[in-house]
C-alpha positions in Angstrom: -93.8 -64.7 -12.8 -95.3 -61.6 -11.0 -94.9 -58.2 -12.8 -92.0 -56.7 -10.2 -89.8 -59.8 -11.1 -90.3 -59.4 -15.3 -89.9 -55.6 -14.3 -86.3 -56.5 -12.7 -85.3 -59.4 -15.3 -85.5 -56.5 -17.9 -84.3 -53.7 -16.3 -81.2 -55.2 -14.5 -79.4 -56.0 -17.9 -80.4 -52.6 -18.7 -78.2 -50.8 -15.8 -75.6 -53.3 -16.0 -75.1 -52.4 -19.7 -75.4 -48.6 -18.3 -73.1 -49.0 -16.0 -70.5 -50.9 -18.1 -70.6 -48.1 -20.6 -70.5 -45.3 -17.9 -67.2 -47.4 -16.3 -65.6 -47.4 -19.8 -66.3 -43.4 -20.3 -64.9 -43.0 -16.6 -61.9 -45.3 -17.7 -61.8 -43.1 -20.8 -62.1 -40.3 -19.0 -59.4 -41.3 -16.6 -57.1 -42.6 -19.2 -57.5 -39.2 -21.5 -56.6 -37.8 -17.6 -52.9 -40.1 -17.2 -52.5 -39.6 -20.5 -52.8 -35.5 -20.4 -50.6 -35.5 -16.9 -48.4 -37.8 -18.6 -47.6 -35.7 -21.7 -47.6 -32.7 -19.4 -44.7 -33.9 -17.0 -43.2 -35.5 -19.9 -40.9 -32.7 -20.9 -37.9 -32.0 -18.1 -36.9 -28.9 -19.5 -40.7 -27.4 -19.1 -41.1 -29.2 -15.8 -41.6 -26.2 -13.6 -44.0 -24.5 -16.0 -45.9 -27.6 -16.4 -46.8 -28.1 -13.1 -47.6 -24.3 -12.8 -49.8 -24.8 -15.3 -51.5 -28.2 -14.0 -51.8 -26.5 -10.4 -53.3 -23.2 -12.3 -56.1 -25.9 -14.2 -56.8 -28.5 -12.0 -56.5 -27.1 -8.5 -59.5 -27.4 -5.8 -59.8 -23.9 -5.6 -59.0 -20.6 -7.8 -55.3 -19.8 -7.3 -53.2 -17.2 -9.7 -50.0 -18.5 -10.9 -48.4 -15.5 -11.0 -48.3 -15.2 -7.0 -46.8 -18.9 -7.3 -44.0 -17.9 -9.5 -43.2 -15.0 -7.3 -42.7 -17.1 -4.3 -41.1 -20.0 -6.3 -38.2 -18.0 -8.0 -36.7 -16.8 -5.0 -36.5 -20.5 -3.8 -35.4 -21.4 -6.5 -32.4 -18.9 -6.6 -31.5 -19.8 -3.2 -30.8 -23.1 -3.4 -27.3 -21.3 -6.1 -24.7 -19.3 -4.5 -24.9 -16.9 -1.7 -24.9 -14.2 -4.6 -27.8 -14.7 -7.4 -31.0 -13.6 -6.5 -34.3 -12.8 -7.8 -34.9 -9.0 -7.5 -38.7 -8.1 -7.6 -40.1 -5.5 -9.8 -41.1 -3.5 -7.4 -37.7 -3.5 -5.5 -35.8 -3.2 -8.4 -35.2 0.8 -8.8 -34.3 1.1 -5.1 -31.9 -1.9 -5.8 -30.0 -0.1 -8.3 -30.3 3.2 -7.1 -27.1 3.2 -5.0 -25.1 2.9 -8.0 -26.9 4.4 -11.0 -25.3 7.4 -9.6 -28.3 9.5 -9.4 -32.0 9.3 -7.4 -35.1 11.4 -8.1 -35.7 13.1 -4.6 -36.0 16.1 -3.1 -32.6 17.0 -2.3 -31.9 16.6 1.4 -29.6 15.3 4.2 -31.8 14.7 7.1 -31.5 12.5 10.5 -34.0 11.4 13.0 -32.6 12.0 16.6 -35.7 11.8 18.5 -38.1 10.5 16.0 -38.1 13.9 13.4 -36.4 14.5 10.3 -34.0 17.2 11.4 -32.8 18.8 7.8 -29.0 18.5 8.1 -27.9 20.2 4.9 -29.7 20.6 1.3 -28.0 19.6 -2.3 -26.3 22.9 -4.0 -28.5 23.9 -6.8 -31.3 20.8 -6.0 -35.0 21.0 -5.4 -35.6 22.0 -2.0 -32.6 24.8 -1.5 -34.6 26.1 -4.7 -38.2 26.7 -2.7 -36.6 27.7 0.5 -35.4 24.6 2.8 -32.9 25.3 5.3 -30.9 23.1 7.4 -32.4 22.7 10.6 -35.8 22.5 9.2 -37.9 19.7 11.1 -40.3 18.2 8.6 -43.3 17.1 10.3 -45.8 16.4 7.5 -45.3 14.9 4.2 -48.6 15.5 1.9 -50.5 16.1 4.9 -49.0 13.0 6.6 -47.8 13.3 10.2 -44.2 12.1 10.2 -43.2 13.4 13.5 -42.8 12.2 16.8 -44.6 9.0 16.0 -41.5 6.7 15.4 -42.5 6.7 11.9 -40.8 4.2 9.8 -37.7 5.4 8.2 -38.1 3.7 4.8 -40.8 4.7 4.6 -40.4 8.4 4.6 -37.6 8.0 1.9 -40.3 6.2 -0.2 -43.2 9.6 0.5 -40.1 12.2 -0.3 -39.1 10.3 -3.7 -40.9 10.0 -6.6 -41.1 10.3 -10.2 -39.1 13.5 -11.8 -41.5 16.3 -12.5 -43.8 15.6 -10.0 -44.5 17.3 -6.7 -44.5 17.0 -3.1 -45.9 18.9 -0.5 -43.7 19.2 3.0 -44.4 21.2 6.4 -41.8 22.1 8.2 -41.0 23.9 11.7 -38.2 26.1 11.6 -37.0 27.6 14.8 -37.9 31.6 15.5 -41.1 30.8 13.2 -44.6 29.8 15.3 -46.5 28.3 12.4 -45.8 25.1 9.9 -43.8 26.5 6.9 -45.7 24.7 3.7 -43.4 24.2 0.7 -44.4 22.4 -3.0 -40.9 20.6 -4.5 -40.9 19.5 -7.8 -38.8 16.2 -7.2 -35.5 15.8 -9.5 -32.3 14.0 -10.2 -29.9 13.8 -7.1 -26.4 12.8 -7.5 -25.1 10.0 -5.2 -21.5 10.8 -4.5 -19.3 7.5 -3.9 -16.3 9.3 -3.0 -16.9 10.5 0.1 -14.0 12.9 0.5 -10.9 13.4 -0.8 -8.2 15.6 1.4 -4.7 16.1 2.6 -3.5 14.4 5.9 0.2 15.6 6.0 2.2 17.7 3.3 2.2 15.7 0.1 0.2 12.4 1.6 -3.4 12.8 0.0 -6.7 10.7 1.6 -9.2 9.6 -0.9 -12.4 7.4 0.9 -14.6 5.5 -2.0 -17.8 4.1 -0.1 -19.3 2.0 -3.1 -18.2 2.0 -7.0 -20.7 3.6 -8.9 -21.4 4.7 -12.5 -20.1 7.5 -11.9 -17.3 6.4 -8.9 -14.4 6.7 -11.5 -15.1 10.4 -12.8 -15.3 11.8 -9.1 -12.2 10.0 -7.9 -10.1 11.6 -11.1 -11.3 14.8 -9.8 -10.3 14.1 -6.3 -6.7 12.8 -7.8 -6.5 16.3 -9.9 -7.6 18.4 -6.4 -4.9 16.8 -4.4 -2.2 16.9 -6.7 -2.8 20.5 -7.5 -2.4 20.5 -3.4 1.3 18.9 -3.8 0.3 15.5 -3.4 2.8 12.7 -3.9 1.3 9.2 -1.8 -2.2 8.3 -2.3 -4.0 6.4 0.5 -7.0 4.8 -1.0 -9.6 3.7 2.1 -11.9 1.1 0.2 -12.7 0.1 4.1 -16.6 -1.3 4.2 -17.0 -0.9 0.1 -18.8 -3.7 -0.5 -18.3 -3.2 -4.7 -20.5 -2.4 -7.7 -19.5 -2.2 -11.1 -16.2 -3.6 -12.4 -15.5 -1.2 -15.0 -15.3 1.8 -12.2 -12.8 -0.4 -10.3 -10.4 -1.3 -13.5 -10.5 2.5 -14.2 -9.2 3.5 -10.9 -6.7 0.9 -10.9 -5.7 1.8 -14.6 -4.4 5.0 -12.6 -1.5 3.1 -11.4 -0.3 0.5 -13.0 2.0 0.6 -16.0 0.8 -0.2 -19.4 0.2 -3.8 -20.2 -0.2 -5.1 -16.3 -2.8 -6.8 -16.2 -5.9 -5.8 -13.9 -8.3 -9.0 -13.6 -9.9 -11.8 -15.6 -13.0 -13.8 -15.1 -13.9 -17.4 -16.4 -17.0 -19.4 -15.9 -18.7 -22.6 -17.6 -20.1 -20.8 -20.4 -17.8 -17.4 -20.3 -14.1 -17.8 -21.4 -11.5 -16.4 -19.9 -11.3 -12.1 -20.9 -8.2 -10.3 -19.5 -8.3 -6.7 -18.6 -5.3 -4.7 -18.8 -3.9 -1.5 -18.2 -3.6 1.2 -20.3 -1.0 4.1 -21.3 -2.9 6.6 -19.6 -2.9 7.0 -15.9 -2.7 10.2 -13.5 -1.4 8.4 -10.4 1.5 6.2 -12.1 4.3 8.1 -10.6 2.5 8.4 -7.0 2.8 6.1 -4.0 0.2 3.9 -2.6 -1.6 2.3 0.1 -4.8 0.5 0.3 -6.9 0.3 3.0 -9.1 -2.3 3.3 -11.6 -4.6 6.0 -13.5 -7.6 6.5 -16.6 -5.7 4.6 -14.2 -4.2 1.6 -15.8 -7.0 -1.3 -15.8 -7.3 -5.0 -14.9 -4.3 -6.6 -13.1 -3.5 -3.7 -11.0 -6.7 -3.5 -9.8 -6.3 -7.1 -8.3 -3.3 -6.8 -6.8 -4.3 -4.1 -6.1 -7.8 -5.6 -4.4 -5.6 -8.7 -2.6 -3.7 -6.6 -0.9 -6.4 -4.1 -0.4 -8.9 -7.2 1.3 -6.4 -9.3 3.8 -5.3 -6.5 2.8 -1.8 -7.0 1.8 -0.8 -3.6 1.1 -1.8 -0.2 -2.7 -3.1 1.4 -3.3 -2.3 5.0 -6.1 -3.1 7.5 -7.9 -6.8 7.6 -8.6 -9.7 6.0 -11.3 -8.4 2.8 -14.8 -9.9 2.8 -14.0 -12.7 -0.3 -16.8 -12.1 -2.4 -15.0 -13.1 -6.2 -18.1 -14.0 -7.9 -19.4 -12.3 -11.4 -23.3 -11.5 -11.3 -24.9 -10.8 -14.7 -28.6 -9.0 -14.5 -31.2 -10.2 -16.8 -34.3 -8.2 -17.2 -37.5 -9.9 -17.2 -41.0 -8.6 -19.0 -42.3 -7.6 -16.2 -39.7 -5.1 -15.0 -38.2 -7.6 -12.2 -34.7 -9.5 -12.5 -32.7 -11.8 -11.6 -28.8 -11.8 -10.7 -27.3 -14.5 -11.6 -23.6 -15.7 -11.1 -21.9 -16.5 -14.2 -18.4 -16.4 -13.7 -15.2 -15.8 -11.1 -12.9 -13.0 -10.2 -9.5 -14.2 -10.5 -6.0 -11.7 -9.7 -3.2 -11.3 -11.8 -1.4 -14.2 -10.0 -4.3 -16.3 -11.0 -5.8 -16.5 -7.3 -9.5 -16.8 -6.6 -10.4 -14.2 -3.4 -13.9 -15.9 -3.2 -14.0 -17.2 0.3 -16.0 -21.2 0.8 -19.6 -21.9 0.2 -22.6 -24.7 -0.4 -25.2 -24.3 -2.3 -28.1 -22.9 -0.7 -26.4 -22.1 2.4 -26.4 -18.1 2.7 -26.9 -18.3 6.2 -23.9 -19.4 7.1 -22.0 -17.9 4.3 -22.7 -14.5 6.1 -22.4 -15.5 9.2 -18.7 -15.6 7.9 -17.5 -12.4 9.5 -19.2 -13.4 13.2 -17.4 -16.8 13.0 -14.0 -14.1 12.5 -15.3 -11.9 15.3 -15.8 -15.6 17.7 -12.4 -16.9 17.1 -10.5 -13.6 17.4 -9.4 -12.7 13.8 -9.9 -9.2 14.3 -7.5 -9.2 16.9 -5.0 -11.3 16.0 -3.3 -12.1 12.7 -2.1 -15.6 13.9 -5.5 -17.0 13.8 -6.1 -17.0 10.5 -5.2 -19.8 9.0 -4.0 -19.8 5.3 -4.5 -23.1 2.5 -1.5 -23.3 2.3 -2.3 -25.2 -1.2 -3.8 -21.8 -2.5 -0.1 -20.3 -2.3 0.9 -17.3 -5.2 3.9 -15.6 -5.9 4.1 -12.3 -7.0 6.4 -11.0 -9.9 9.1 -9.4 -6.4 8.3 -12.9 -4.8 5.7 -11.8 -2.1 3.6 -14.7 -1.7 0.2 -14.2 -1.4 -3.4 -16.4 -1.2 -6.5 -17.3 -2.3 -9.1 -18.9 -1.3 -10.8 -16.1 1.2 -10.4 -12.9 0.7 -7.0 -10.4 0.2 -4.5 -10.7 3.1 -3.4 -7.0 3.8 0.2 -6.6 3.8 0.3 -5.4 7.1 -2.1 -6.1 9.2 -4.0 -3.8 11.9 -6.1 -5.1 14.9 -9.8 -3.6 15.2 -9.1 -0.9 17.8 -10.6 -1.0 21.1 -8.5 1.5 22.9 -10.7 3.8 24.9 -13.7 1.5 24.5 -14.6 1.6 28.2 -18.0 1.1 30.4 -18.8 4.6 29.8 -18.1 4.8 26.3 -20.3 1.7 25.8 -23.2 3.2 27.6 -23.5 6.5 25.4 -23.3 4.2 22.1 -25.4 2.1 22.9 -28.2 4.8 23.8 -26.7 7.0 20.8 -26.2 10.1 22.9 -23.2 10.7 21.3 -25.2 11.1 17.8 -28.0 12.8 20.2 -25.8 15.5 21.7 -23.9 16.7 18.9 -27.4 16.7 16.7 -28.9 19.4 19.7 -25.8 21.1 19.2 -25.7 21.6 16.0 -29.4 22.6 15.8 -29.0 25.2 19.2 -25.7 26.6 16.9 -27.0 26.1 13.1 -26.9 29.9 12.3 -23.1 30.0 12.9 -22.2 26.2 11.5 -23.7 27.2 8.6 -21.0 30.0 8.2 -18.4 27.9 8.5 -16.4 27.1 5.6 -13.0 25.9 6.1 -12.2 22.9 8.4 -9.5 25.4 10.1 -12.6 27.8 11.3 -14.3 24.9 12.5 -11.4 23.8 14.7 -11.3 27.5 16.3 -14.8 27.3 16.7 -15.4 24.2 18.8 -12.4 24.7 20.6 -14.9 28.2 22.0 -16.7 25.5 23.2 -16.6 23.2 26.4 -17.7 20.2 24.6 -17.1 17.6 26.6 -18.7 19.1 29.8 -21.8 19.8 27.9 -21.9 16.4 26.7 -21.2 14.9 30.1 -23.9 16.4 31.7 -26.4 15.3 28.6 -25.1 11.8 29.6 -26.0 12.3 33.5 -29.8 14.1 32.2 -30.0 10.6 30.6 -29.1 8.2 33.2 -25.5 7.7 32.3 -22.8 8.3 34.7 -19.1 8.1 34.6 -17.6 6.3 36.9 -13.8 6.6 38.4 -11.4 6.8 35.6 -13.9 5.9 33.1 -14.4 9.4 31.5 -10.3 9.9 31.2 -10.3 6.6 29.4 -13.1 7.0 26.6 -12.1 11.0 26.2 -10.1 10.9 23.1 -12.4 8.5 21.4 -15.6 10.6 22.6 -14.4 13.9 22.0 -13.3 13.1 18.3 -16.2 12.0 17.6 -19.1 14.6 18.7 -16.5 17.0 17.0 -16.7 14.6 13.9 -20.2 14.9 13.9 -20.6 18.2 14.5 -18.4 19.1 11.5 -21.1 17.1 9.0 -23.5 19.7 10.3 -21.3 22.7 8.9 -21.3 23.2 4.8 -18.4 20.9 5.0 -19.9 17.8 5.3 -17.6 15.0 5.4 -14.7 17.2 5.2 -15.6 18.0 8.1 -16.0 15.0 9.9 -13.2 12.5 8.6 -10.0 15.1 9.8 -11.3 14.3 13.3 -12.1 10.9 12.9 -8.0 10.8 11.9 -6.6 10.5 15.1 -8.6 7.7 16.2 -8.4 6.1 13.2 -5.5 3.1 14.3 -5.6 1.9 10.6 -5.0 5.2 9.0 -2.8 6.2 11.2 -0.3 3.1 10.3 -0.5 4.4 6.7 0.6 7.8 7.4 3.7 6.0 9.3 4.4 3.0 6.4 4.3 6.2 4.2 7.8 7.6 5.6 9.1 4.6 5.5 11.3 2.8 2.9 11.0 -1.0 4.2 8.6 -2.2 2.1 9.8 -1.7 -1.7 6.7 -2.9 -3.1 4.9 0.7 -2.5 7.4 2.4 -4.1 5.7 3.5 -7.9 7.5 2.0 -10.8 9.2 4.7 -12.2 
């Protein structure tokens, strides 16, 4: 036998034998493997976290989980309702700015005509009327950052002029009559948001109060609107919750708490794992003697809708405008360590009648659930009345018999088409270029030293009427390529010259007072209010008395 054959007899048992015991540590191996992945996908409640983990351990390449988790949550949430979300930490604050009531800023009202923050009017008493700002200012640097005429973003200069309270910002600013940038160092602070945008009489003893959002503090300035207007003789109360999308419940039962008697009750939710809680009305109420409308849209939601909900199911007053935006969902906001959250729905709305207002959805559709209002637009709701179509097994009777539904939204008691009177070739030209919003900024800012004078909105009506305002604004719309044609002009002039007085009168120290009072007589859905007002047809409106 040679040498390379005895070499092979003995060492071919040997690498079989190795090979045996390397296939039984692989098999080990790969056993100890199945039996790892098996006791880490054993446990259904830990699923998700388990394969975080496993992808985290065992991936190809270096991955962080935490960038997982933040793409996977918001997946996750939107496969619920339309409603719960996941609200990053980062996004957070700005998310519940709009209703905390305050912000830490600087202090202005600014718009951007022709891509410059144009310093419309600065907060009484806040940071930048303290160093100096005036209205008409043009800031064009923010910290040494050019901000104008560069189209630069406008979320992004909000994000530059806010900050942390206590700490500084440096703006440069062009004022007219001055040659050189004006530098200025604001200390940022608190700046109220105001939800109640203004509050004012229409006709002798018929008050106006418009809420734009419910807010922590929407219930203390609407008291102090009700106290202004009474003390001005007022009588009827038209509440314009129009495009209030909500906020927080406890504002809305407040206000309504203003009207009802004692012991009607306001709302109650009720969810899988929330029982049902009533609210009710109090004694105590500054409004329970007054009469009152509602006015409400197809963007008035959730807060919104259960006033309005209160109202109509307790007979106590009358809703007019269209169809509400039927969001009756309850979000409840958990906080997470990290500072994000999420919102998640845990209960329904229902009205005193026992009516859900929360319009059809499938979970994790929210496309089409707000496509909603452009399905109403399509088929002509805001039009006609007659093509909305009730269920008719949703049907409610009030405590006077009025029957009412659920299922979508509140139904207004009366209800007024979206207005396209004077809505012409013309008219759709300017708006669509904004040269009504263009014009009327000029205007202000070639006239700011007597605006700002103005105090009462009687002056301002004198002192526009000096003024040929609809020539000058025709001929802005010719320098810009936009020329009326036949009758056009004579049909769009109402509507027009309302508005560029409108916003003119923000310009002025009055702010909104200034604008809404001309917005009035264009205003087809306030205007049926005033009328229903004088009228005795519709018992319902009448306060309990």
């Amino acid at each position: 036998m040679s040498y390379d054959n005895k070499k092979r007899d003995i060492l071919l048992p040997i690498l079989i034998a190795s090979s045996l015991i390397v296939g039984i540590l692989i098999g080990l191996q790969l056993r100890e493997n199945d039996i790892k992945r098996s006791r880490l996908f054993s446990s259904k409640s830990d699923k998700l976290n388990a394969i975080m983990n496993y992808i985290e351990e065992e991936y190809v390449d270096t991955i962080a989980k935490d960038s997982l988790v933040e793409k996977t949550i918001p997946l996750m949430m939107s496969n619920l309702d339309p409603h719960s979300v996941y609200i990053p930490a980062k996004e957070l604050d700005g998310v519940n700015e709009s209703l905390d009531g305050e912000f830490t800023g600087i202090g202005v009202e600014f718009n951007m005509p022709k891509d410059t923050i144009v310093v419309l009017n600065t907060i009484p008493g806040g940071p930048s009327q303290k160093v100096g700002i005036m209205s008409g200012d043009r800031i064009v640097k923010i910290n040494d950052t050019l901000v104008a005429g560069i189209k630069f973003p406008q979320d992004q200069i909000m994000k530059r002029l806010r900050g942390v309270t206590g700490s500084k910002v440096k703006v440069s600013v062009r004022r007219l009559g001055v040659a050189q940038l004006i530098n200025f160092s604001i200390t940022r602070g608190k700046i109220p948001v105001k939800s109640v945008d203004v509050a004012y009489m229409v006709e002798p003893r018929v008050g106006y109060i418009k809420i734009s959002k419910f807010a922590k503090d929407t219930y203390e300035e609407f008291v102090q609107a009700l106290d202004k207007l009474h003390n001005q003789g007022m009588t009827k109360v038209i509440m314009d919750l129009r495009g209030n999308t909500g906020g927080y419940l406890d504002q809305a039962v407040k206000i309504v708490n203003e009207f009802l008697p004692e012991g009607s009750l306001i709302v109650y939710t009720q969810g899988k794992a929330r029982p049902r809680q009533n609210l009710y009305a109090e004694s105590n109420g500054a409004a329970k003697k007054d009469e009152l409308v509602i006015l409400i849209d197809e963007e008035s939601a959730s807060a919104s809708e259960i006033v309005a909900g209160a109202i109509q199911d307790n007979d106590r007053g009358m809703i007019i405008g269209r169809r509400s935006f039927g969001k009756g969902l309850v979000q409840e906001q958990a906080s997470l360590t990290d500072g994000s959250a999420i919102r998640l729905t845990v209960a329904r709305y229902y009205t005193p009648t026992g009516r859900s207002i929360q319009k059809p959805y499938k979970l994790g559709d929210g496309v089409d659930y707000y496509m909603d209002l452009n399905k109403r637009y399509a088929h002509g709701e805001m039009a006609n009345q007659d093509s909305i179509k009730q269920n008719e097994k949703l049907k409610y009777k009030t405590p006077s018999g009025k029957i009412v539904y659920g299922g979508g939204g509140i139904m207004p008691d009366i209800f007024v088409p979206l207005d396209t009177v004077g809505v012409g070739n013309f008219y759709k030209k300017v708006y669509e270029q904004s040269l009504i919003f263009k014009f009327t900024a000029d205007f202000s800012d070639k006239h700011r030293h007597d605006l700002q004078k103005i105090t009462s909105l009687r002056n301002l009506k004198a002192y526009l009427t000096g003024h040929n305002l609809m020539g000058q604004f025709v001929q802005f719309a010719v320098n810009n390529g936009v020329y009326p044609k036949g009758r056009e002009l004579g049909q769009s002039y109402k509507l027009i010259d309302a508005q560029i007085k409108a916003f003119i009168g923000r310009n002025t120290p009055l702010n909104d007072e200034g604008f809404y009072p001309f917005i009035e007589p264009i205003d087809n859905v306030l205007k049926r209010a005033i009328k229903e007002m004088h009228t005795k047809k519709y018992v319902a409106s009448k306060a309990k008395r």
